[in-house]
C-alpha positions in Angstrom: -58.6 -178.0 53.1 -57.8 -181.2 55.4 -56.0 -180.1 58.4 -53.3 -182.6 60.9 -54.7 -180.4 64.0 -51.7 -181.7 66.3 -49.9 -184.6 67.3 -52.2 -186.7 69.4 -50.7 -189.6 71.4 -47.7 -191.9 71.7 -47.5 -195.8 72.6 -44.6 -196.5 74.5 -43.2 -200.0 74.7 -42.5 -200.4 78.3 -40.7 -203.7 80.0 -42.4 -203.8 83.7 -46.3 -201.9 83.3 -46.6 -201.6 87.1 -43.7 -199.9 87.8 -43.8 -197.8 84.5 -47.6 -196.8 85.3 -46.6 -195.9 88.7 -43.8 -193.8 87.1 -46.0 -191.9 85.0 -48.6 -191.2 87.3 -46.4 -190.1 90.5 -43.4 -188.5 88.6 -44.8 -187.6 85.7 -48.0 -186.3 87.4 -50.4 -188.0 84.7 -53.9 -189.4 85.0 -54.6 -193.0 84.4 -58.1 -193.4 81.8 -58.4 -196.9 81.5 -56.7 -200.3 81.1 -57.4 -202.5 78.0 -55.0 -205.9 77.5 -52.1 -205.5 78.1 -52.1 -201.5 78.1 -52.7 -198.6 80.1 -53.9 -195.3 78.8 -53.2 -192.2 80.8 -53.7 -188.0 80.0 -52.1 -184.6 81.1 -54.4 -182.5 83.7 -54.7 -180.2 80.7 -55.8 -182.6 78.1 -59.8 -182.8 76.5 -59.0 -186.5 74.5 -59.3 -190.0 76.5 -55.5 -190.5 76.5 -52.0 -189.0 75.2 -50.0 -191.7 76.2 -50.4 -195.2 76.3 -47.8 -197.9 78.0 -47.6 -201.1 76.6 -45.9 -204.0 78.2 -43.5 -205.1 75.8 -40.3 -207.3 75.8 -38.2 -204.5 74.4 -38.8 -200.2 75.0 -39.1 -198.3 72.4 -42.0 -196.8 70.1 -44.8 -198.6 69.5 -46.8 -195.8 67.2 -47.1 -192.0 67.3 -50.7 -190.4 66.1 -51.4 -187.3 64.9 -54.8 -185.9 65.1 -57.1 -184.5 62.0 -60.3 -181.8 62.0 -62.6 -184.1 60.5 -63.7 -187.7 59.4 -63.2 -186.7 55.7 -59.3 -186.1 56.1 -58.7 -189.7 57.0 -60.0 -190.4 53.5 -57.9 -187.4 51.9 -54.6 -188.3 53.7 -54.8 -192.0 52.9 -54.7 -191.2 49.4 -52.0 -188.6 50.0 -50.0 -191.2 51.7 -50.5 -193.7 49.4 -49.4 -191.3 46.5 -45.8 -190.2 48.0 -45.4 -194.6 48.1 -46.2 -195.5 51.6 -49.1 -198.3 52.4 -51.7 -197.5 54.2 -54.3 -199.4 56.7 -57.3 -199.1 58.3 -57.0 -199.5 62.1 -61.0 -199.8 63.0 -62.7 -198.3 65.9 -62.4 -199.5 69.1 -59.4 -201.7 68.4 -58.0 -199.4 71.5 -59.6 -198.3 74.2 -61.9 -194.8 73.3 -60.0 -194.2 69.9 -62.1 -194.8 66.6 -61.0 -195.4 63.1 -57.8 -194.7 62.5 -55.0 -195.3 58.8 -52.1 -196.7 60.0 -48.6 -196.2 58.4 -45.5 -196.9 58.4 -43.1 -193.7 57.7 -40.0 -193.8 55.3 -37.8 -193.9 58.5 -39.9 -197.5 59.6 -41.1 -195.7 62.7 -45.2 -196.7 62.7 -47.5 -193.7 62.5 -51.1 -193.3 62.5 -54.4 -190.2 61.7 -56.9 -190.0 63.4 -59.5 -187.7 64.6 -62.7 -189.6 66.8 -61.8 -190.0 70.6 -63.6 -189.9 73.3 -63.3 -186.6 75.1 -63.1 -186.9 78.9 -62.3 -183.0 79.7 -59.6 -181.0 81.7 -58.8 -181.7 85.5 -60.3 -177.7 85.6 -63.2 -178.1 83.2 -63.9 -175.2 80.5 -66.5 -173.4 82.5 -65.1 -170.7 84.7 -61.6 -172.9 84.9 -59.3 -172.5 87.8 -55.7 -172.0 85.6 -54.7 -175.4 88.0 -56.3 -178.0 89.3 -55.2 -178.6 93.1 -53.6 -182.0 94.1 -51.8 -182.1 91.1 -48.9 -184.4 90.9 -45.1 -185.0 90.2 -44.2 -182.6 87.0 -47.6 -182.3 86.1 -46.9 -181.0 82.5 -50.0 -179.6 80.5 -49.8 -181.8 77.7 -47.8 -184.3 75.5 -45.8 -182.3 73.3 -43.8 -183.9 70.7 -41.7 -186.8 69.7 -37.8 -186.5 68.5 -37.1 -189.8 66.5 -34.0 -190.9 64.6 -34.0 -192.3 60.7 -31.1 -192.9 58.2 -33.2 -191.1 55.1 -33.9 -187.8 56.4 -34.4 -186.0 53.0 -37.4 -188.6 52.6 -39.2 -188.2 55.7 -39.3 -184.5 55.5 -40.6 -184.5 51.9 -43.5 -187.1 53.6 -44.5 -185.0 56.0 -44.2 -181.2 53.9 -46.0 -183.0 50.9 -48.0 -185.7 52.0 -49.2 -184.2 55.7 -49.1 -180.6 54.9 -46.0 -180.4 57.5 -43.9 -177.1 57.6 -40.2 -177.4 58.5 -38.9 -174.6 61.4 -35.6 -175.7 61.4 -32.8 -178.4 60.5 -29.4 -179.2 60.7 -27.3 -179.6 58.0 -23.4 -180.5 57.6 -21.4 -177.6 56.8 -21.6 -177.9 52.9 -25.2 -178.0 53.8 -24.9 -181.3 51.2 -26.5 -183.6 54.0 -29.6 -183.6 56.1 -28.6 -184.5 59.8 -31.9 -182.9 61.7 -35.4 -181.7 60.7 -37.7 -180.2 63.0 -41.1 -180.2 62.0 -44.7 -178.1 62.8 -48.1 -178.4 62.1 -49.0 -176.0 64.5 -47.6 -172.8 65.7 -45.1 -174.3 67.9 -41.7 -174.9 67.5 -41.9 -178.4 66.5 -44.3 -181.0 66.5 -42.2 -184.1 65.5 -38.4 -183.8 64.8 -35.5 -186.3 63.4 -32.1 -186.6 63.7 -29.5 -188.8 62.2 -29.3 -192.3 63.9 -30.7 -195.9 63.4 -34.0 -196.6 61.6 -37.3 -197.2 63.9 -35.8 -195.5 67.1 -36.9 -193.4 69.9 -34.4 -190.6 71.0 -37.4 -189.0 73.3 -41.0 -188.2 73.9 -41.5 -184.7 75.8 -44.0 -183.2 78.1 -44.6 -179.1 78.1 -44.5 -177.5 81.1 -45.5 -173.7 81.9 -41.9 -171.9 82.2 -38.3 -172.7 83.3 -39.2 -172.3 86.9 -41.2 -175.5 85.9 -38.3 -177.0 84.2 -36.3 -176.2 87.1 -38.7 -178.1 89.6 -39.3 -181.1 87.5 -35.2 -181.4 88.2 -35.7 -181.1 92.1 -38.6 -184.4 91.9 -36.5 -186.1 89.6 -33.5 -185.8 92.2 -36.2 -186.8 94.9 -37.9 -189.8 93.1 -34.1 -190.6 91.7 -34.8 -190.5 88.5 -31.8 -191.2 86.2 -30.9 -188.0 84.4 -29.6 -187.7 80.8 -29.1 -183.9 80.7 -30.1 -181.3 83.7 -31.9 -178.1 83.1 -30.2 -176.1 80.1 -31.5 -173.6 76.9 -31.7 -175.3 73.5 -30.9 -173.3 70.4 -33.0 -174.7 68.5 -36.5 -174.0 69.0 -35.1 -171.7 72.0 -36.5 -173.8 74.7 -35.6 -174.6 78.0 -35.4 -178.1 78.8 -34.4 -180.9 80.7 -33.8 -185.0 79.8 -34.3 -188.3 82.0 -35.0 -191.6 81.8 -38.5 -193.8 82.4 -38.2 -196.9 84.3 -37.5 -199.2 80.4 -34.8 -196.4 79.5 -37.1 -194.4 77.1 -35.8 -190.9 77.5 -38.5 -188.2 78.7 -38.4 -184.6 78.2 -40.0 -182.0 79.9 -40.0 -178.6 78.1 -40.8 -175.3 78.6 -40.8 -172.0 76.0 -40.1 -172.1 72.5 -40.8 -169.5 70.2 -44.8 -169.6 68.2 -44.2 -170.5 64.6 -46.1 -169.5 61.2 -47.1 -171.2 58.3 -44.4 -168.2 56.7 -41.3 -168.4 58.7 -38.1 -169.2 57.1 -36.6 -172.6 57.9 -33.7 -171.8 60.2 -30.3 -173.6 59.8 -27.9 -174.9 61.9 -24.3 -176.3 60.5 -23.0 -179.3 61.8 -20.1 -177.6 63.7 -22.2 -175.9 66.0 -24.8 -178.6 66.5 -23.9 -178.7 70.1 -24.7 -175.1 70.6 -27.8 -176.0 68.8 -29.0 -178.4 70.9 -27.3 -177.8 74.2 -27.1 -173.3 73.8 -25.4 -173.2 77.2 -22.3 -176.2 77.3 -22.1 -176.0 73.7 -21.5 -179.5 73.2 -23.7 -183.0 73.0 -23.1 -185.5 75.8 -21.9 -189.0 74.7 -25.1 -190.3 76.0 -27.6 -188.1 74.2 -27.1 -189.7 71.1 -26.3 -192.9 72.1 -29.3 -193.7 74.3 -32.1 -194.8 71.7 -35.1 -197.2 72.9 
């Protein structure tokens, strides 16, 4: 059966490249791959693909396309037709329309955020290779998160884009919030894989970014990424705290455009034949913030 293996990369739109690149390498910790137009791709230490993230100069921040990665050529085929069943148009992006990444069917998902499969890139390795591997490279730096982790987006039609991804991408849904009547959809966390969540959405404006997060080992790693942020003055959106959903540990800041980062540690493994868990609208701020037990004014306010 066709498999989505993982989510892949992200394009962030970014307003000044220099000082966003320099961001991401020093603060972030990640590598830059290459450079093609007006875009730079960059990887985690503890990434095989080409690239995870790309930056792309742009007059406004934002999301400029998430990717999710397939097993094989043949599932490109078998999801475009999927795709194009639910009522969503498909296109073929070809190879080498970006730098290392080969054919790929664009999309654009019932919330009007633009997604895309694919499954060639070129593979550049770890920072600790995958014969008798160090478990860190030395001279890592800034956070230095193992990988891009996943992508919380806001839509208006939340019903919809969950039904798109459980029936046309094979998605499995961990967890959502619903008002108390449990009438309305206000959050929707969504896995492919055994964690937590791959993609999630919450209530909020068509087309927007609420964050893109990077997974780091534990708390204590959570905990540090806060003491560089202080150093490097990073605006903060949230300091270190415990989610309740997914159950990890996590802290929010800003990129140099006002996209908000994430970097996040623990979360529990999911399976394929877990219960989706609920959470009612009058405790979404225990939810999503386990320890104040209430959302910040800015949390859901501040969408690139």
């Amino acid at each position: 059966m066709a498999r989505v293996m993982r989510i892949g990369r992200v394009e962030l739109r970014v307003l000044d490249l220099e000082k966003s690149v320099d961001y991401y390498t020093n603060v972030i910790g990640l590598e830059e791959t290459g450079r093609m137009g007006n875009s730079v791709y960059l990887k985690a230490w503890d990434e095989y693909d080409h690239h995870s993230v790309i930056l792309t100069k742009s007059n406004s921040a934002g999301l400029a396309h998430l990717a999710f990665k397939v097993e094989s050529l043949d599932d490109l085929a078998y999801y475009e037709r999927k795709i194009e069943e639910f009522g969503c148009t498909t296109t073929r992006i070809s190879k080498g329309t970006r730098l290392g990444e080969g054919e790929a069917v664009h999309f654009i998902l019932p919330t009007g955020h633009h997604c895309e499969l694919y499954h060639e890139i070129d593979l550049l390795g770890t920072a600790v290779g995958n014969l008798n591997p160090h478990p860190w490279p030395l001279g890592k730096k800034g956070i230095a998160p193992h990988r891009f982790d996943h992508c919380l987006l806001t839509g208006d039609d939340l019903k919809t884009v969950t039904r798109f991804f459980i029936e046309a991408l094979n998605f499995r849904q961990s967890e959502r919030i619903t008002t108390v009547d449990g009438e309305e959809l206000l959050g929707s966390f969504l896995f492919t894989t055994n964690k937590a969540h791959d993609l999630a959405f919450v209530k909020g404006p068509d087309a927007k970014l609420h964050h893109a997060a990077f997974h780091v080992d534990s708390l204590h790693d959570v905990f540090k990424a806060a003491d560089l942020l202080s150093m490097y003055e990073v605006p903060f959106d949230v300091t270190p705290t415990r989610h309740g959903i997914t159950r990890g540990e996590t802290i929010y800041f800003f990129d140099p455009s006002g996209n908000r980062n994430e970097a996040f540690a623990g979360g529990y493994i999911a399976y394929p034949d877990m219960p989706t868990i609920t959470w009612t609208e009058d405790k979404i701020g225990q939810g999503i913030f386990y320890h104040r037990r209430e959302l910040s004014e800015s949390f859901m306010k501040a969408l690139t």
